[in-house]
LUMFI-408399 format. One line per 8 residues: number of its first residue (from 1); for each residue x, y, z of N, C-alpha, C. Coordinates in Angstrom, 2 decimals. Layout:
<pts>
NUM = X:Y:Z:X:Y:Z:X:Y:Z ~ ...
</pts>
This chain:
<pts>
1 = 0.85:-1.19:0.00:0.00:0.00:0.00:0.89:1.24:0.00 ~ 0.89:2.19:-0.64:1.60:3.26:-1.26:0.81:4.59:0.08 ~ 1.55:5.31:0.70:0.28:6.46:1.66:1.25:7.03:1.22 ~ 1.56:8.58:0.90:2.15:9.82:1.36:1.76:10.40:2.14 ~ 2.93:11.28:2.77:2.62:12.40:3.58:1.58:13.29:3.08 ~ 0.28:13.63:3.80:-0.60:14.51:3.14:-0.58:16.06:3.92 ~ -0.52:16.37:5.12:-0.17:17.01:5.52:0.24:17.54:7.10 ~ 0.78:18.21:7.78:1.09:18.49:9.12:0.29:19.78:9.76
9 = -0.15:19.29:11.12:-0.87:20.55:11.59:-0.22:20.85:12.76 ~ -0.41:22.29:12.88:0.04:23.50:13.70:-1.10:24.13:14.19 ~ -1.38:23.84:15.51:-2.40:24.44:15.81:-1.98:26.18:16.70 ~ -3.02:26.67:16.35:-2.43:28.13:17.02:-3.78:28.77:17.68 ~ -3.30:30.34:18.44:-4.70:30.49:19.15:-5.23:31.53:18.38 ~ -4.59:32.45:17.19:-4.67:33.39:16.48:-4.33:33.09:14.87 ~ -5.83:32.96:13.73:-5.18:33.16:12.90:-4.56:33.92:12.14 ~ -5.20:34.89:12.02:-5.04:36.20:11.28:-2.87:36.42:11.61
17 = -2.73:36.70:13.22:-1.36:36.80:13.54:-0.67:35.38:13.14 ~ -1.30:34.31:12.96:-0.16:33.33:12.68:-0.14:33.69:11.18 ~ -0.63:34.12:10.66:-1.16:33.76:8.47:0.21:34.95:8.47 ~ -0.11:36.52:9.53:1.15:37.28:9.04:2.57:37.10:9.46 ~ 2.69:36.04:10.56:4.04:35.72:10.78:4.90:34.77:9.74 ~ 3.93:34.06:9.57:4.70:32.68:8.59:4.44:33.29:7.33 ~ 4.15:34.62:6.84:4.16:35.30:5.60:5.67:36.28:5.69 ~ 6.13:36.26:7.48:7.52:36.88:7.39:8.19:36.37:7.37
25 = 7.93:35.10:7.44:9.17:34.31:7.40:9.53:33.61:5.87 ~ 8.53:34.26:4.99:8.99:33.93:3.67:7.94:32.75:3.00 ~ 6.80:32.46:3.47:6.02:31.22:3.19:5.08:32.22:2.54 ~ 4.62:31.33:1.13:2.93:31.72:0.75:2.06:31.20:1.44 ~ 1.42:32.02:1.88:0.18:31.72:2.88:-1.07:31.90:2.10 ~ -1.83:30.41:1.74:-3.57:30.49:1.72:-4.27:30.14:2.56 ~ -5.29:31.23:2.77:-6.54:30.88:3.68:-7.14:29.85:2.62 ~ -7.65:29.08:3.79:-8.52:27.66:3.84:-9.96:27.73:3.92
33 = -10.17:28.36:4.82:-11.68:28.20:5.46:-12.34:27.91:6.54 ~ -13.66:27.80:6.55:-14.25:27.33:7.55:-14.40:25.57:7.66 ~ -14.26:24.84:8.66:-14.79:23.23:8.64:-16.54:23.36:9.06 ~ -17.47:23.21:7.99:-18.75:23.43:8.90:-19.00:22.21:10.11 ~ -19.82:22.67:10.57:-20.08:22.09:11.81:-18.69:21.97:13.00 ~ -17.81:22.87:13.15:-17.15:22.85:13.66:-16.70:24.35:13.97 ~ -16.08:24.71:14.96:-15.74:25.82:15.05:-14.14:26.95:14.80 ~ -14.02:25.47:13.75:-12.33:25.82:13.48:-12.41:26.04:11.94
41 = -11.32:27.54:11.56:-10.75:27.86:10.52:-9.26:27.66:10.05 ~ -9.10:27.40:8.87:-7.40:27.23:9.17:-6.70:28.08:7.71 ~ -5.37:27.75:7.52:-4.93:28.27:6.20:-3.80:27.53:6.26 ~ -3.30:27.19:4.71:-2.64:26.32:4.27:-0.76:27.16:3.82 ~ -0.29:26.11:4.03:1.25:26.19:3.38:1.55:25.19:2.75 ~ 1.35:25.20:1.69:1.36:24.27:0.70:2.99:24.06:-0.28 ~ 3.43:22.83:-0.47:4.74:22.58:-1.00:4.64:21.89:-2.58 ~ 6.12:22.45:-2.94:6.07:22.08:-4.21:5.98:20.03:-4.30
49 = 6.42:19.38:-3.05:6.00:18.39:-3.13:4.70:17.26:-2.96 ~ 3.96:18.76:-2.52:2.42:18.06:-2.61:2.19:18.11:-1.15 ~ 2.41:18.14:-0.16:2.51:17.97:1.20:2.23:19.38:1.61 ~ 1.48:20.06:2.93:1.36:20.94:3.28:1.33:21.24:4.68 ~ 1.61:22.53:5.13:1.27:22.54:6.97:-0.06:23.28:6.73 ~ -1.06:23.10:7.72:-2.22:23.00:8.01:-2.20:24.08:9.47 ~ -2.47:25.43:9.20:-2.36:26.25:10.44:-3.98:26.34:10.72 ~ -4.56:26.04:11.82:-5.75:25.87:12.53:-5.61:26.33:13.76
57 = -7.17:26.90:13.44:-7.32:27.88:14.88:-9.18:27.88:15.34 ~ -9.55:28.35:16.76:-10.86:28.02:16.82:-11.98:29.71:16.91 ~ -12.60:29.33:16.16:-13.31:30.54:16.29:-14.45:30.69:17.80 ~ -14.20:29.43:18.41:-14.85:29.43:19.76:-14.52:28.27:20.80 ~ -14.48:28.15:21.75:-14.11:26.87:22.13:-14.67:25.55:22.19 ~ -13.86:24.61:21.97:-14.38:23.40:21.33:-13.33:22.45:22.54 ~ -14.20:22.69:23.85:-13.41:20.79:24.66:-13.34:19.65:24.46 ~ -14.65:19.40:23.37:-14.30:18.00:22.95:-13.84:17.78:21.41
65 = -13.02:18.29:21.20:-11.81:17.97:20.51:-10.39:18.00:21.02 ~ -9.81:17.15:20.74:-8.44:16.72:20.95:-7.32:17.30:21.02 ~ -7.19:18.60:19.09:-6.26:19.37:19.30:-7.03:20.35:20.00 ~ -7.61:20.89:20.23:-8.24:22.00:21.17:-7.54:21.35:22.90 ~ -8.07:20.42:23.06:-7.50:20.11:24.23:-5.69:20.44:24.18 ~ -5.30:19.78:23.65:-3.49:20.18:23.36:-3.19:21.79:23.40 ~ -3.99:22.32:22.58:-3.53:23.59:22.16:-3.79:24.40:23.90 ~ -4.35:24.12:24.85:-4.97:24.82:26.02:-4.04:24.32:26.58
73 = -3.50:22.67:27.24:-2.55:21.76:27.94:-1.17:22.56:27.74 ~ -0.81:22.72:26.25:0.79:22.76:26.28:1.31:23.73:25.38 ~ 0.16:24.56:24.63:0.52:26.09:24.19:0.61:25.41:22.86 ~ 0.59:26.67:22.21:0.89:26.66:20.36:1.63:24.84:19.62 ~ 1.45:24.86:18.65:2.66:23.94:17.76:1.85:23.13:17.48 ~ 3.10:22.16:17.03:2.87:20.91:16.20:1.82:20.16:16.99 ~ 0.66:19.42:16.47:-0.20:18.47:17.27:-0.68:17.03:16.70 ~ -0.48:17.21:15.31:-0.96:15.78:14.06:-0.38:15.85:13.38
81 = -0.33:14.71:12.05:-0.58:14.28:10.46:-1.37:13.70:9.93 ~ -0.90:13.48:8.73:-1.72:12.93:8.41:-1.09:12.30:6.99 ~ -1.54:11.38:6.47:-1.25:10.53:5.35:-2.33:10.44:4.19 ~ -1.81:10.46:2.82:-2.94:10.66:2.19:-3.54:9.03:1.30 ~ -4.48:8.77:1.35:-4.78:7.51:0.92:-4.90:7.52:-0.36 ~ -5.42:6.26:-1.31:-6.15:6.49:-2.75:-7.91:6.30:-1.82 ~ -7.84:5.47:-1.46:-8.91:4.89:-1.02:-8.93:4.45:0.64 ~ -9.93:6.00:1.24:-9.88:5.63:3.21:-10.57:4.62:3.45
89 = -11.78:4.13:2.74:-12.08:2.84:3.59:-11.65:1.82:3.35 ~ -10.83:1.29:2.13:-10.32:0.17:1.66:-8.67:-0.07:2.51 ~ -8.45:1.31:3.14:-7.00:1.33:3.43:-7.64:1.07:5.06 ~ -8.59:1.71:5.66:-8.88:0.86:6.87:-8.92:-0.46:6.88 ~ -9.60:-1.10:5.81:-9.82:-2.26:5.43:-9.02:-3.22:5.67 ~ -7.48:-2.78:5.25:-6.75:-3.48:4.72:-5.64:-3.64:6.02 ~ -5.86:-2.04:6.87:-5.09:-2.31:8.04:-5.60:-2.88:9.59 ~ -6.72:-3.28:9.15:-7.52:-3.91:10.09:-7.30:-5.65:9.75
97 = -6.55:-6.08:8.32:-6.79:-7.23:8.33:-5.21:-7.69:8.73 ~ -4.15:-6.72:8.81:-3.32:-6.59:9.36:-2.64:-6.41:10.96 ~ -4.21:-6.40:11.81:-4.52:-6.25:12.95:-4.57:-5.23:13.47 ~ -4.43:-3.97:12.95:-4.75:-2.21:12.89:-5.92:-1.91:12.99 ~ -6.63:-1.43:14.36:-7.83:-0.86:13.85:-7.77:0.82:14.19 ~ -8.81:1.42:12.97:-8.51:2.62:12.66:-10.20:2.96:12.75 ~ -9.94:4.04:13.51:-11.63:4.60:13.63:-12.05:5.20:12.41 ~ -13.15:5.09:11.52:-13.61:5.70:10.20:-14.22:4.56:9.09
105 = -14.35:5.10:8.18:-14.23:6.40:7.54:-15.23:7.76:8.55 ~ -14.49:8.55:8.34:-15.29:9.76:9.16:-15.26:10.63:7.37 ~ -16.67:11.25:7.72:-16.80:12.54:6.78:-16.27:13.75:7.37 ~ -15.62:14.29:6.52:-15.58:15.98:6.92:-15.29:16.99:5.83 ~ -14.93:17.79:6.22:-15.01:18.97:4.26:-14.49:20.25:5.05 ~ -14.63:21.48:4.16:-14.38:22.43:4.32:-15.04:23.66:3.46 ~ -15.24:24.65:3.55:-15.98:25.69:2.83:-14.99:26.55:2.86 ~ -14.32:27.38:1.69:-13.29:27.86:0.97:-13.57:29.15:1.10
113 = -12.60:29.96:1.29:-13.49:31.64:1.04:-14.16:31.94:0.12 ~ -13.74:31.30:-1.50:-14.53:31.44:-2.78:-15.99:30.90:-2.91 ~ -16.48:30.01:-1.66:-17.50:29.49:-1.59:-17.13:27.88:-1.93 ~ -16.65:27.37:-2.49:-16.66:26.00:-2.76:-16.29:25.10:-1.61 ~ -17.48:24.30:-1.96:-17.04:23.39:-0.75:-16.45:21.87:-1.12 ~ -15.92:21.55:-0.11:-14.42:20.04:-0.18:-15.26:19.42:0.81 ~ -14.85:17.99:0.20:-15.41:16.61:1.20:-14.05:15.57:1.00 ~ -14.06:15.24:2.37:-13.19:14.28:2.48:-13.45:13.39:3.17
121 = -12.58:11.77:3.57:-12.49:10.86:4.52:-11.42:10.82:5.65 ~ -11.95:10.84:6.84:-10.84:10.58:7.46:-10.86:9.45:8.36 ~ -9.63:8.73:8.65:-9.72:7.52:9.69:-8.40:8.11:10.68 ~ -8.84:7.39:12.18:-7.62:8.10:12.87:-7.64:6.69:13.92 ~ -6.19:6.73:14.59:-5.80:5.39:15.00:-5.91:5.53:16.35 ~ -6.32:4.84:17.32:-6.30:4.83:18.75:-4.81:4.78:19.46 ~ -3.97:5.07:18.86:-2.96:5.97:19.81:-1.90:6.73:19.04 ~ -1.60:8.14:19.68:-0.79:8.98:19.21:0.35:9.09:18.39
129 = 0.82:8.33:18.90:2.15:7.62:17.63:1.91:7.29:16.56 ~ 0.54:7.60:15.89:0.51:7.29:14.08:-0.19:8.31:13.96 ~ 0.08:8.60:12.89:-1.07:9.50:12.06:-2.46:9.13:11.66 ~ -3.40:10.12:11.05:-4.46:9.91:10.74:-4.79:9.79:9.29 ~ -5.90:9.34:8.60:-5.86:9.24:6.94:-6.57:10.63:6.66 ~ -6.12:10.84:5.36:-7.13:11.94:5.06:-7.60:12.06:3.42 ~ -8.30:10.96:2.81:-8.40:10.97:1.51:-9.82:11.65:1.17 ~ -9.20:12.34:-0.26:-10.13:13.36:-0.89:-12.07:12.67:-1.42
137 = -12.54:13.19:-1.22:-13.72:12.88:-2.24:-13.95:13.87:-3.35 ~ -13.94:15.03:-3.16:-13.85:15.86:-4.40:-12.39:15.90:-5.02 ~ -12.05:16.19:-5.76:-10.65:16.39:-6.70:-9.56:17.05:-5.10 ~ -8.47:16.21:-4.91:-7.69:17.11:-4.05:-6.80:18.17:-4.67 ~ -7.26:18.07:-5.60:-6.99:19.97:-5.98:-7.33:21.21:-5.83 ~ -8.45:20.98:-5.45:-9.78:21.99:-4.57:-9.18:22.04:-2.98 ~ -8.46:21.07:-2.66:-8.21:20.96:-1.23:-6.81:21.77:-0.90 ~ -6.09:21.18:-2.03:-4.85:21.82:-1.68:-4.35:22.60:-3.13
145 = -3.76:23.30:-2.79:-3.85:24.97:-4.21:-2.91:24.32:-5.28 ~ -2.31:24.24:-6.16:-1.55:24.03:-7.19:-0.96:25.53:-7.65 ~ 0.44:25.12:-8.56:0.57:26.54:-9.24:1.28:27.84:-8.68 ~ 1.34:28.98:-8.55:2.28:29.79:-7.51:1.80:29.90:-6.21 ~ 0.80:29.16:-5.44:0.82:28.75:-4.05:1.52:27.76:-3.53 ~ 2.39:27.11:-4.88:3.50:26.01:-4.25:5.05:27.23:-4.06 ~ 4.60:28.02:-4.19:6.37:28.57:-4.49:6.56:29.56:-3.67 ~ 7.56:29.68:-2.91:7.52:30.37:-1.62:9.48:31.25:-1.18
153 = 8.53:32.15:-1.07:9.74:33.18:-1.29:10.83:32.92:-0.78 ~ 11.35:32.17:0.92:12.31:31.21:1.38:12.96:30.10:1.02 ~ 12.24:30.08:-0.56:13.19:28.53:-1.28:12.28:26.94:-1.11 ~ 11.57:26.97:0.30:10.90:26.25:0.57:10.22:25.27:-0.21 ~ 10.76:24.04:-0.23:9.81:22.63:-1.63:9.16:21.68:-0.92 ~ 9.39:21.41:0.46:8.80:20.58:0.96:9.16:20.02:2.47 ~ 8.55:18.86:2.55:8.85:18.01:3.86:10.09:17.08:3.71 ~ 11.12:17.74:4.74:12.70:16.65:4.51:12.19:15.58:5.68
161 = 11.48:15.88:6.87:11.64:14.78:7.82:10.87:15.16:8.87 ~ 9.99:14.47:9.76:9.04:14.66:10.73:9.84:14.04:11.46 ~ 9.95:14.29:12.82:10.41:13.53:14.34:8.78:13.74:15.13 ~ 8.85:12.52:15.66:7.98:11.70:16.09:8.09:11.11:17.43 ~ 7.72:12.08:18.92:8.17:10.65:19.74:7.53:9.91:19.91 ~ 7.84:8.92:20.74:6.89:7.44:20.81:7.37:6.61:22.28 ~ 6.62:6.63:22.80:6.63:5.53:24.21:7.50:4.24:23.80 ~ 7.22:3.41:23.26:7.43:2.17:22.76:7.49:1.68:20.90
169 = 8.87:1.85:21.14:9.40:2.34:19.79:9.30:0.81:18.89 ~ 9.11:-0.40:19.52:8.56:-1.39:19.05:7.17:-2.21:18.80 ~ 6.54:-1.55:19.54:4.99:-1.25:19.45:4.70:-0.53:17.96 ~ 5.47:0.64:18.33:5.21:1.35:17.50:5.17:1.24:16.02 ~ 6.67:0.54:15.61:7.16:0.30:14.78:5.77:-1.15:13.89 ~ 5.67:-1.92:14.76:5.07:-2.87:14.45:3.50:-2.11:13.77 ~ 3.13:-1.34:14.53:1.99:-0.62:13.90:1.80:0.43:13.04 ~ 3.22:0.94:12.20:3.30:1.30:11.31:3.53:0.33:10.70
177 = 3.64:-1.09:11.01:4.02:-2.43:9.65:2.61:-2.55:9.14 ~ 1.51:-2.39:10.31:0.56:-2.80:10.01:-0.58:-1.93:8.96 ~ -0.06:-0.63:9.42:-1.20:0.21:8.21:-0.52:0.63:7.10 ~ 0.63:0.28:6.88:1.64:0.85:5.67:1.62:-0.77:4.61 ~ 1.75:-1.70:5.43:1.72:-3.04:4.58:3.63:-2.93:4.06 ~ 3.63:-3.94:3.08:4.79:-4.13:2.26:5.27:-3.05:1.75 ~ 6.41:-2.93:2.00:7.16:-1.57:1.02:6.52:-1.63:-0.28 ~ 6.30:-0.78:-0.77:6.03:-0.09:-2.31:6.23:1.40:-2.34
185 = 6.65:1.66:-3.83:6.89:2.97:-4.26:7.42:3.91:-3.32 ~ 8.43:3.68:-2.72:9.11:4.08:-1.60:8.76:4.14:-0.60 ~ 7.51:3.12:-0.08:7.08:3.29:1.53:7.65:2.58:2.04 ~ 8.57:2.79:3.46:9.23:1.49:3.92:9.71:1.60:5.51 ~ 9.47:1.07:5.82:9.31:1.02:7.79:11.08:0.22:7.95 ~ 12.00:0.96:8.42:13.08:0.56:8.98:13.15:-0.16:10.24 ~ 14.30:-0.49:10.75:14.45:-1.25:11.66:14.78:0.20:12.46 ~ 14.89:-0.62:14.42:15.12:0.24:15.44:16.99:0.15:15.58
193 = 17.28:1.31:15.62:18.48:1.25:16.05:18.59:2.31:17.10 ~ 20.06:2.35:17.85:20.14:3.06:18.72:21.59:4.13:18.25 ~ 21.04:5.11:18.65:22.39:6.05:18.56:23.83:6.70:19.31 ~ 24.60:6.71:18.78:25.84:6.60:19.63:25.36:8.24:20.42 ~ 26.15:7.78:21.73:26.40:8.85:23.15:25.17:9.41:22.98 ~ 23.83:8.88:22.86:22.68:9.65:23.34:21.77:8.49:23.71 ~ 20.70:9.05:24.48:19.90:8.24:24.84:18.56:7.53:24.15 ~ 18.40:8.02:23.15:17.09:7.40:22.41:17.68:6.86:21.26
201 = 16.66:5.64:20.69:16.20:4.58:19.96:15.59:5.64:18.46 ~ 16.19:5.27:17.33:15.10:5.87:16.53:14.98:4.82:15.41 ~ 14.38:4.67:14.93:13.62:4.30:13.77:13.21:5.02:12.26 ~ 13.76:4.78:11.08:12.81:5.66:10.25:11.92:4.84:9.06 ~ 11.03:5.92:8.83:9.41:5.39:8.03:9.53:6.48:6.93 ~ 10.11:5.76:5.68:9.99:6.37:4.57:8.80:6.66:3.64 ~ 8.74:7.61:3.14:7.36:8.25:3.02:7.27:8.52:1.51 ~ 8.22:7.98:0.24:8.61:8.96:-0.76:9.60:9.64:0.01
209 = 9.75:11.13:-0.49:10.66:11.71:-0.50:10.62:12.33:0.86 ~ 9.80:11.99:1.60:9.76:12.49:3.13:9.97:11.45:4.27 ~ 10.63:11.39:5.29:11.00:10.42:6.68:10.35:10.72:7.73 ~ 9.82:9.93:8.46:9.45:9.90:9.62:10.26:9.44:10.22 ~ 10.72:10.43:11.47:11.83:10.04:12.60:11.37:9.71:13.61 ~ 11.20:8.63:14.12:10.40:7.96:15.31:11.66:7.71:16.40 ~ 11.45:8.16:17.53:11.99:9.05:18.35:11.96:7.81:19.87 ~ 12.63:7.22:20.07:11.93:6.89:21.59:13.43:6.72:22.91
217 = 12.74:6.46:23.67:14.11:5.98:24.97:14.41:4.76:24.95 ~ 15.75:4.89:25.58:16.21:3.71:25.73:15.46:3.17:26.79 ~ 15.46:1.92:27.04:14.58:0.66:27.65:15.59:1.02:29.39 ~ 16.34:1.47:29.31:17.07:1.82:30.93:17.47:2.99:31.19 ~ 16.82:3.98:30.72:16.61:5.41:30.70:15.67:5.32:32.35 ~ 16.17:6.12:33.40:15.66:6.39:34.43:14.74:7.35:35.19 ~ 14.17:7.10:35.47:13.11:8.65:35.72:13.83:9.68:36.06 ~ 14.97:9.71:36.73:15.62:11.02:37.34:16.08:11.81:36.19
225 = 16.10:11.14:34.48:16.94:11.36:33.85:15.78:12.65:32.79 ~ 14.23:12.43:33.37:13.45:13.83:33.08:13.41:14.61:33.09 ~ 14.44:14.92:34.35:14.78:16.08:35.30:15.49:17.02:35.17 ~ 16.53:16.24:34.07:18.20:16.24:34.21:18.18:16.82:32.76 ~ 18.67:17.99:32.96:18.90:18.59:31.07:20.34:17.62:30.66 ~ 21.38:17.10:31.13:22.09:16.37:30.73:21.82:15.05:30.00 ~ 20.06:14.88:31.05:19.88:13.17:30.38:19.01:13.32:28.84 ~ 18.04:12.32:29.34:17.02:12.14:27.90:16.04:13.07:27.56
233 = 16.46:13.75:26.74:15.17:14.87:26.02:14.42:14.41:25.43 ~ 14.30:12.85:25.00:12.93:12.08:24.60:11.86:11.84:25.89 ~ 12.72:11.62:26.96:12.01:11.38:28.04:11.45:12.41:28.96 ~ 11.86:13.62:28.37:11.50:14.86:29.15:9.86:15.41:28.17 ~ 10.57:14.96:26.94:9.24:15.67:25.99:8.13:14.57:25.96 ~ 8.11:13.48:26.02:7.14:12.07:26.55:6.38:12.61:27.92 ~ 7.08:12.61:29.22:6.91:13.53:30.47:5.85:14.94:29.91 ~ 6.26:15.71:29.18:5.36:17.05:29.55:4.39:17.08:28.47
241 = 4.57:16.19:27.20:3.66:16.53:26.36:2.79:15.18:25.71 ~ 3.70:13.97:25.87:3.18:12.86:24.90:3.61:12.39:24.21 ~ 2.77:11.51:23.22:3.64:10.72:22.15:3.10:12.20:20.76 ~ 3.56:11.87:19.85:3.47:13.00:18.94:4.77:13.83:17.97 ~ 4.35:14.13:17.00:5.40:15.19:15.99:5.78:16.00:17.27 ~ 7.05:16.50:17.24:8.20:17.45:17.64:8.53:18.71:17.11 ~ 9.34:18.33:15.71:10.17:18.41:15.18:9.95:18.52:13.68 ~ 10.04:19.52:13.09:10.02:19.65:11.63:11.04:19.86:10.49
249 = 11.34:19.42:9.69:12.88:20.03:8.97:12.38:19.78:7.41 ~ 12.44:21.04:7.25:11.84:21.29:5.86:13.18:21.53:4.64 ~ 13.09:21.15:3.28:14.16:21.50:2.20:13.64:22.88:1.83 ~ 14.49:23.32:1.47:14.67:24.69:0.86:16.12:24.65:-0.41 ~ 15.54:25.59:-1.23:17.48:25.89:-1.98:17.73:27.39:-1.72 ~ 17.44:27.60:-0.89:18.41:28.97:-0.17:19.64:28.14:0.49 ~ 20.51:28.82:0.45:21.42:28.31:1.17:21.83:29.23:2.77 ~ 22.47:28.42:3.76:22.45:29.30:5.11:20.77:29.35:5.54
257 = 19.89:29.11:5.10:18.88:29.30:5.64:19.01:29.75:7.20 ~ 18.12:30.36:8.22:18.15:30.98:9.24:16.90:29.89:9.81 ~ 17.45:29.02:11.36:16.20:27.89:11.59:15.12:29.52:12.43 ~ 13.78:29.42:11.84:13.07:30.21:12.85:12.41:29.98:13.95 ~ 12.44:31.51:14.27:11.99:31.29:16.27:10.73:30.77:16.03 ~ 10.61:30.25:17.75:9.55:29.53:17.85:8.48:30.70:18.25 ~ 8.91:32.11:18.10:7.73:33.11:18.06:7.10:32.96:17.45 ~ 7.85:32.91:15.98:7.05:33.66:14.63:6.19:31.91:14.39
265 = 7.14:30.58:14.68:6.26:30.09:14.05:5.37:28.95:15.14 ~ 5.06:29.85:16.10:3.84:29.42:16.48:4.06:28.33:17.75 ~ 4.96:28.10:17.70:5.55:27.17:19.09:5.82:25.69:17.99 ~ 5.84:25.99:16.80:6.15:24.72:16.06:7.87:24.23:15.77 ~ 8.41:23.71:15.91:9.67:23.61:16.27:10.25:23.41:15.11 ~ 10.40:24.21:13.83:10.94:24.02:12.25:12.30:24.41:12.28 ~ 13.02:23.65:11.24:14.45:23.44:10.52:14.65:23.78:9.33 ~ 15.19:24.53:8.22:15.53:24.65:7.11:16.60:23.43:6.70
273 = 16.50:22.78:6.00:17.97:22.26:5.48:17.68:22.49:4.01 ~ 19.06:23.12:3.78:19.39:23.29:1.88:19.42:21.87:0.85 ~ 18.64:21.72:0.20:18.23:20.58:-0.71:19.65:19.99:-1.08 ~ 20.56:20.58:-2.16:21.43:20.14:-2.11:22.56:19.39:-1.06 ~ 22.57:19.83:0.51:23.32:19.00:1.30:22.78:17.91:1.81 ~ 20.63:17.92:1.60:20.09:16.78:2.08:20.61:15.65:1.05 ~ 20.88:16.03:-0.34:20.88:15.25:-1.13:22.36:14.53:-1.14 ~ 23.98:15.52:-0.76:25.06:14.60:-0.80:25.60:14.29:0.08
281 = 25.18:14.76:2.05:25.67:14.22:3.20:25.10:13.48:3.70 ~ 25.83:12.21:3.93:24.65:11.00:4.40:24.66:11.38:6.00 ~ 23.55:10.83:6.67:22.77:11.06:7.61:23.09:9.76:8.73 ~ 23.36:9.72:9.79:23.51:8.55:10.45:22.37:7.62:10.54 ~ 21.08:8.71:10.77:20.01:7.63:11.32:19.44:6.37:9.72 ~ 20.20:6.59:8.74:20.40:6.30:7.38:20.27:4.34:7.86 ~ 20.76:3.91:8.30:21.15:2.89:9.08:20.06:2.57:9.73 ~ 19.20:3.22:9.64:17.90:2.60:10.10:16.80:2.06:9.34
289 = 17.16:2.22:8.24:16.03:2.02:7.60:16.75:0.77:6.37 ~ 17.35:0.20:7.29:17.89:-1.57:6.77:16.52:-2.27:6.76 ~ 16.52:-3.28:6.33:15.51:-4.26:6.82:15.41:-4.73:8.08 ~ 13.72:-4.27:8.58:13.94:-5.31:9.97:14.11:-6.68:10.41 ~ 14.83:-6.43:11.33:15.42:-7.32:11.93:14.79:-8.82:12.29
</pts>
C-alpha cells in the first residue's frame, strides 16, 4: 500500500497573527476556510512536493476535541498528520486485516473563502504515535492549491523529515508495519536502532521523499533522567507533552537558511535544510532504515 505524507498541523490560538508571521518568514500563505459544523478555521502552506502545513485555529471553544485540548494543555505547535490515501475505507480495510484498527471512515469537508465546498475521509488510530488518513472525495486539488501557491519566497519545496516521539518504539514500529503493509513505491518502515552517546532509539518510516523520525528511549533510561537537562530529552518531551510530531525540517534551496523562532512560528519547532546537502551528506540515522530485523 503506497500512503504519502498529506499534511502536518500547527495548531495556534490566532489566525489572522499566525497567516502574518509565517508570511515573514517567507512562506505563501492560503486561507482555507471554515470546517462546517465545527468551530475551526485554518490556512494552508502548501509545497512544491504536494505535502502541506495546516495552520488551525478556533473561532470558539471546542473541549471535545483533541487538538483544542493540546492547544490549552501545552501552548501553540505541532499536534498531528496525516497521510494521504487512494482509497480511506479500503485502506482501513486493509489495516484492520493486518490487525490495525482505525476509527472511520469519518466525513468531513471544508468551505473555501470562494464558496466551494471540499469533502473528504478521514480515519484516525487509537494511539498517538501514528497518524491519521485523510483521503479526498472531491478532486484534491480543490483541497490543496496548485501553481504559484506552491512557491515560496524562502526557497521552501517541501517536507525533509518529521520527528515523532513514541513511548514504545517497538509497538510502535510494528503498527506502522501494520497500516503501511509491504514496502512499495518508496514506503518502507526501517528497523530500530540506537544512537551513539545519546539516549534514544530511533527508527525511520519512509514516506517517498519524506521520513518519519520515530523518536523513543532507551529501555534503561531512568526517571531522574526527566529532570536532568544532561539526560534524555525524549524522556523529558514524553513527560510534559506525549507521544506525537516534535520536530520539523523542511528543504529549501536557499542556502544558510536561518532555523526560525519559535515566536514567529507558532511554538512549532521548524528546521531549514538546503536541498542540495540533504541530497550529498549521508545522515547517520540512514542505518535505520535496513531491513527489519
Amino acid at each position: 500500500m503506497s500512503l504519502k505524507l498529506d499534511h502536518i498541523v500547527i495548531a495556534v490560538h490566532d489566525l489572522d497573527a499566525t497567516l502574518a508571521d509565517y508570511t515573514a518568514l517567507g512562506f505563501n500563505v492560503q486561507r482555507g476556510g471554515d470546517h462546517p459544523g465545527r468551530s475551526t478555521h485554518n490556512a494552508l502552506v502548501v509545497f512544491a512536493d504536494g505535502s502541506y502545513l495546516e495552520l488551525i485555529a478556533w473561532k470558539s471553544p471546542a473541549p471535545q476535541e483533541r487538538w483544542w485540548q493540546v492547544l490549552q494543555r501545552r501552548g501553540e505547535g505541532l499536534v498531528d498528520f496525516a497521510l494521504l490515501p487512494a482509497d480511506t475505507a479500503d485502506t482501513v480495510r486493509q489495516a484492520a486485516q493486518r490487525g490495525l484498527t482505525l476509527e472511520g471512515p469519518l466525513d468531513g469537508g471544508r468551505l473555501r473563502p470562494d464558496g466551494e465546498r471540499l469533502h473528504w475521509q478521514t480515519a484516525r488510530p487509537t494511539t498517538q504515535d501514528l497518524p491519521f488518513l485523510c483521503g479526498d472525495i472531491t478532486p484534491r486539488g480543490l483541497r490543496v492549491p496548485e501553481g504559484d501557491a506552491r512557491v515560496h519566497p524562502n526557497g521552501v519545496t517541501g517536507v525533509a523529515s518529521l520527528a515523532i516521539a513514541v513511548k514504545d518504539l517497538d509497538a510502535t514500529l510494528a503498527r506502522y508495519r501494520a497500516l503501511l503493509g509491504e514496502a512499495t513505491n518508496g514506503t518502507h518502515v526501517g528497523r530500530a536502532v540506537t544512537l551513539p552517546a545519546r539516549h534514544d532509539r530511533i527508527a525511520l518510516v519512509s514516506l517517498g521523499d519524506s521520513t518519519l523520525v520515530l523518536s523513543a528511549t532507551r529501555p534503561t533510561v531512568i526517571a531522574d533522567d526527566i529532570d536532568d537537562e544532561s539526560g534524555d530529552p525524549i524522556a523529558r518531551l514524553l513527560a510534559a507533552h506525549g507521544e506525537g510530531p516534535f520536530h520539523l525540517t523542511l528543504r529549501t534551496t536557499h542556502e544558510n537558511a536561518a532555523t526560525p523562532s519559535l515566536g514567529l512560528t507558532h511554538g512549532a519547532s521548524i528546521h531549514f535544510e538546503q536541498e542540495s546537502a540533504a541530497a550529498t551528506e549521508p545522515r547517520l540515522e540512514q542505518a535505520a532504515l535496513a531491513e527489519p530485523a
